[in-house]
N, C-alpha and C positions, 0 to 999 in steps of 0.2 A: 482516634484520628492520628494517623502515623503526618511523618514528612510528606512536603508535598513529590508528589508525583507528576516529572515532566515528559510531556506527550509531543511527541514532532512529528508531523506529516507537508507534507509539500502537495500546493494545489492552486489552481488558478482560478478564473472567472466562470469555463464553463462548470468546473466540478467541486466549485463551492459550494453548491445544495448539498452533495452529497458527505462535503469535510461536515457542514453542519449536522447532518443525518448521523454520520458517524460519533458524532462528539458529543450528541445529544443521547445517544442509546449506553456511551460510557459510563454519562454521568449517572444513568437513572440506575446505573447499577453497583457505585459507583460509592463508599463512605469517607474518602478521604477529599482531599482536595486537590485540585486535577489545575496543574497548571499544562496549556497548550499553547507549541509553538508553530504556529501555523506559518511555513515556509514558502511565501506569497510571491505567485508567476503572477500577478495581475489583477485582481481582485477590485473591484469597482466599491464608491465607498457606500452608496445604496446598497449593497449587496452584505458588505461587513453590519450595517445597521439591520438586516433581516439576520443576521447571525444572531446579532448579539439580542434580538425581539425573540429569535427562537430558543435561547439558552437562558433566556431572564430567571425562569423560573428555581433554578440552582443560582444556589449559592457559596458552593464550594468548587470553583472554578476563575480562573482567571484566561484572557484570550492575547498572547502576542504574536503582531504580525512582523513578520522579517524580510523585510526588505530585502528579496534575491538577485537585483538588479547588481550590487554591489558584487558579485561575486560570480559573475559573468557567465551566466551557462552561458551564453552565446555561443564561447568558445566549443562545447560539445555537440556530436552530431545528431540532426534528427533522424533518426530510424525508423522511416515507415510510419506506425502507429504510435513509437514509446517519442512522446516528448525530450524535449531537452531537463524539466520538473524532472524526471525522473533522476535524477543522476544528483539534483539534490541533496539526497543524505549523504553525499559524500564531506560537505560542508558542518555536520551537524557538532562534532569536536570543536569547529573553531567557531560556530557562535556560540554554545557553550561550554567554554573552558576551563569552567568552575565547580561544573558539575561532577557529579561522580558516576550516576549510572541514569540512562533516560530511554524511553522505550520510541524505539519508530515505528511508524505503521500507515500504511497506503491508507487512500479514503472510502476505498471501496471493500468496507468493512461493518461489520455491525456488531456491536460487544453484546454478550448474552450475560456475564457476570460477572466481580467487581475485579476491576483492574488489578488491583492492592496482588492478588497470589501472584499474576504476572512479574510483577515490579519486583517482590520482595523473592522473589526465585536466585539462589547462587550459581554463582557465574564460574563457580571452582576454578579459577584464577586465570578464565579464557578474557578473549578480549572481546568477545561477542557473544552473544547468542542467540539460537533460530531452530526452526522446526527443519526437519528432514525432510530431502526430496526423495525419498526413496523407493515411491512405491509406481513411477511412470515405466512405463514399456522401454523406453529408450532412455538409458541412462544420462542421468544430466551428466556425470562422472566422465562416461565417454564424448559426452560431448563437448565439453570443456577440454578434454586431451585433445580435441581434433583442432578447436579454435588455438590453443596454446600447449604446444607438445610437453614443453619444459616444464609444463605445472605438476608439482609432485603430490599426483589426488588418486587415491586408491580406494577410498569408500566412498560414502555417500556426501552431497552439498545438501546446501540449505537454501530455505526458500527465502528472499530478500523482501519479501513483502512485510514482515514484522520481525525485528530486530530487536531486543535488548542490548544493550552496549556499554560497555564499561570504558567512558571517559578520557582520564588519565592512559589508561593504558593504550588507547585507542592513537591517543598524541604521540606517548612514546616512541611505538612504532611507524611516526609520519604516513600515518592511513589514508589521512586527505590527499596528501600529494603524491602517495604510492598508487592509490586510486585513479587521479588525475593521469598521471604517465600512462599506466595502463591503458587507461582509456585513449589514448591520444594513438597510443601505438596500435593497439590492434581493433579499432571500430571497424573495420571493413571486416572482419572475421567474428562480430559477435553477434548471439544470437538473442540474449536476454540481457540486454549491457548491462547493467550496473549488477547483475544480480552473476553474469557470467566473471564482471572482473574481481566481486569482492570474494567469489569461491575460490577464484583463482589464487588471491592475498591471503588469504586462511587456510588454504590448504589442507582441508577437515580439520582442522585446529577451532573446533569451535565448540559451545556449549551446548546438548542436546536437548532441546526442550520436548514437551510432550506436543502430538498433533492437536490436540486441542487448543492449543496458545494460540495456535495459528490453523486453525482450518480451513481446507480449501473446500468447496462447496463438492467439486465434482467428485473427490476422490478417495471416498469410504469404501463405495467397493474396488476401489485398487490396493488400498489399504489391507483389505482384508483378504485380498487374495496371497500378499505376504506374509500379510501380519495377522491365520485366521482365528488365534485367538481372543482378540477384537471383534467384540458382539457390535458394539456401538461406542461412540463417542458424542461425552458430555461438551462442545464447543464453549471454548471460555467467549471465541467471537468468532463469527464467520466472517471468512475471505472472500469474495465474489470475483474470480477471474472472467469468468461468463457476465455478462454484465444483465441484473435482471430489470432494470429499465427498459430495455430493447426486446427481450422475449422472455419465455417462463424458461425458469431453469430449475436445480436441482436447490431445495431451500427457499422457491420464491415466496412461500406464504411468512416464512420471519422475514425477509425484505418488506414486503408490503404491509404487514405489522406494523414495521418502522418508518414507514415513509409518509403512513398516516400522522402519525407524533408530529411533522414537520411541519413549518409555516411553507416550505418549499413544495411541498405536496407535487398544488399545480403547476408549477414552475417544469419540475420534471416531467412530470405527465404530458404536457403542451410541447416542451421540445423536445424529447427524446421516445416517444411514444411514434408509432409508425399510422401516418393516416394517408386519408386520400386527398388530393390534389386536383383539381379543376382544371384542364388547359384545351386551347382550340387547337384543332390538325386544319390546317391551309386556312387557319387564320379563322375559322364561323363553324366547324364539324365540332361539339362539344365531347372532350373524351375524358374520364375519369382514371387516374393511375397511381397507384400502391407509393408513398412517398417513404423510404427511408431514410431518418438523418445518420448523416456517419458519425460512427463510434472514435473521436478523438480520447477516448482517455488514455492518460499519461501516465499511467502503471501498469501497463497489462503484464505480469510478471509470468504468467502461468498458463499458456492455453492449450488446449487437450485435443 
């Protein structure tokens, strides 16, 4: 059993089934003790008590919720699909300030095996670290030049959906509030905010972790169209930018694996599941029609 290991993701009311889905498929894989900081848009307290009925069965885990009211996403803009939650981990330094190194990670994630190699990964004396975007059609590279000419990015970014981060250092260079300004200054011009302004702060100045730290479900064969010595990839956790609640996608049978595990099962299944609807035309013609709920998740980082 090493030190504990602390987990931060950000997430609200509707996509608390799946922080617990997530948190739950960590644990099972999972020998140390897993402290999570759950960076709470709104969370109902019936909803924390199905957390903590779905997590009872570990016992090397603790659950803290962080009161994100205090620290005003308000101020950041809504864009479209990505919430104001997203923008979250910009906070993560100063609530904790103690710490030395803690791993972030969206919710719409499922861990395949044990945290511990992630965590314990060197950071060779970056102040972050993340997986590579490097295998998309259209460079994220170029695209961040076009949003912010000044950014001096010559190779490849990183995907902001799972982060390693080194603490102290992270302070030093006033990340939170470098973060902040940026965002304030160019939101009309970004396209992946939080994830286009922290490439921009880093400037390829970051630690290169392996695609499996963080894999994205769609993108082995793009992957391997660069990289074709790349048979396959062992996922330490799948990334879900597709969302497999709403349709099949690439990896949905390890989603659905894990979504059995959950007390939240139904929960998901009943709202985000697409059915049919009952309504009358001129008020007495009975007509049946295809109901899709929309897809509000708050970290869509990556879509193809």
């Amino acid at each position: 059993m090493s030190e504990h290991i602390p987990i931060f993701c950000a997430t609200d009311e509707n996509y608390a089934p799946f922080t617990s889905m997530m948190m739950k498929s960590l644990l099972a894989h999972t020998k140390s003790f897993v402290d999570f900081y759950v960076m709470d848009g709104g969370i109902k307290t019936k909803t924390k008590s199905l957390i903590k009925k779905d997590l009872k069965q570990f016992s090397n885990k603790k659950i803290h919720y962080v009161d994100m009211s205090k620290y005003d996403l308000s101020r950041f803009p809504n864009l479209g699909h990505f919430s104001v939650n997203t923008f979250a981990r910009y906070f993560v330094p100063e609530i904790a300030p103690d710490f030395k190194k803690v791993i972030y990670m969206d919710v719409d994630i499922i861990v395949k095996q044990d945290i511990q190699e992630l965590f314990d990964q060197d950071m060779n004396g970056h102040e972050i670290a993340g997986t590579p975007c490097d295998f998309n059609e259209i460079s994220m590279t170029t695209q961040i030049k076009r949003i912010y000419p000044e950014a001096n990015i010559e190779s490849v970014c990183f995907s902001a959906g799972m982060l390693l981060m080194d603490i102290p250092k992270l302070r030093k260079m006033n990340y939170t509030a470098n973060a902040i300004r940026l965002t304030e200054t160019l939101y009309k011009r970004l396209c992946y905010p939080d994830q286009d302004v922290l490439n921009i702060i880093f400037e390829n100045n970051f630690k290169h972790l392996d695609y499996r730290f963080d894999f994205i479900h769609t993108t082995l064969a793009k992957i391997q169209k660069t990289r074709p010595e790349i048979r396959t990839i062992d996922p330490l956790m799948i990334h879900y930018t597709l969302k497999p609640w709403k349709s099949n996608v690439a990896f949905q049978e390890d989603f659905e694996e894990e979504l059995k595990k959950t007390v939240f099962q139904k929960i998901i299944q009943k709202k985000w599941r697409s059915r049919r609807v009952k309504y009358y035309l001129f008020g007495f013609i009975p007509v049946f029609k295809k109901y899709v709920p929309k897809d509000i998740f708050m970290n869509q980082f990556w879509v193809d």
